[in-house]
C-alpha positions, 0 to 999 in steps of 0.5 A: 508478527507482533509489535509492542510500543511503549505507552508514551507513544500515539500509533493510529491506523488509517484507511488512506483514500486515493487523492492524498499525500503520506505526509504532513507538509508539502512545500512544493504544491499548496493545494495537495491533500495531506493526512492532517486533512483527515484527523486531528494528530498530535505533534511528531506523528510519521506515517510508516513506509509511504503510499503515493498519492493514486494508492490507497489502504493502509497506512500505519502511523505512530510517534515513536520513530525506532518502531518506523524502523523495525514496520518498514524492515525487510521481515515485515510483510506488505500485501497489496491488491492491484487491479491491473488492464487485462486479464492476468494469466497464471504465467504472468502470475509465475514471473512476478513470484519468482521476481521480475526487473524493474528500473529503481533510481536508474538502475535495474534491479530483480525484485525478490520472490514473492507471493502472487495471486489472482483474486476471484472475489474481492473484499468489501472493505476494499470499496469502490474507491474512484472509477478507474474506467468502463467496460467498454476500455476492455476488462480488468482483473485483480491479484494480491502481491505480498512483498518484503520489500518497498521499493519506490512505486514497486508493485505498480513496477512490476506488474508493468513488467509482465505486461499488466499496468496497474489501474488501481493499488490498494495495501491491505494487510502490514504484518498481520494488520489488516485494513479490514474494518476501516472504511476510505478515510478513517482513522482509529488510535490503537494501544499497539500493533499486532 
């Protein structure tokens, strides 16, 4: 998918590290790290679709609040690496595509099929991020779900569903934007999104 903004609008893609909040403010706790700790952002910048503060990857962020909407609508692909407790199975993997029941605002709800993979090998752009835990706590694996939608905590949700609690979430890829390239914590401005 193809995002065009007009000129008058900053759009910047970011590397978000674990540890910080998706926002500017933060009334509630003084000491929470905020993206304006990472990079200098013009007045009325939002990041687009949130990832809470354990999660990390990429955030895109702009000034220009219709392109907010259009990002975060349900045609707009969101695929993210989780490293769960255990070793996944295939039949683990089957359940998450075909959808699984998660509790969302104290309802049930079924999430949509998606695409569900197990990764063999995973990128070095990923990094290492922070250590989750050692060996001797018993393995762990990783495996891509790319979503349409964003439910609050979703992914970490569902892999909790089919018995595999997630250790680590990172987002990888919004649309055919990629974190490849960004290292934890860095900021590039981009002209558009493609």
């Amino acid at each position: 998918m193809y995002f065009c903004f007009m000129s008058e609008h900053h759009h910047f893609i970011l590397h978000k590290p674990h540890g910080y909040l998706s926002q500017f403010i933060y009334e509630k706790k003084r000491n929470k790290k905020k993206l304006g700790e990472l990079y200098d952002f013009p007045e009325g910048t939002m990041a687009i679709g949130r990832l809470d503060e354990d999660s990390e990857g990429l955030l895109l962020l702009t000034t220009d609040g219709m392109m907010s909407e259009i990002v975060r609508s349900k045609t707009v692909e969101k695929e993210y690496f989780a490293q769960v407790d255990g070793v996944i199975t295939s039949a683990s993997i089957e359940k998450l595509e075909a959808g699984v029941e998660i509790g969302v605002k104290g309802v049930r709800y079924t999430t949509k099929p998606c695409d569900a993979r197990i990764i063999d090998v995973l990128p070095e752009y990923i990094g290492e991020g922070r250590r989750i835990r050692d060996e001797r706590h018993g393995p762990t694996s990783w495996l891509s779900i790319t979503l349409t939608e964003g439910k609050f905590r979703q992914v970490r949700k569902m892999t909790a569903a089919v018995g595999f609690p997630t250790l680590r979430l990172v987002r990888v890829r919004v649309g055919n934007i990629s974190l490849e390239g960004l290292k934890a914590g860095e900021v590039r401005e981009i002209k558009e999104f493609k």
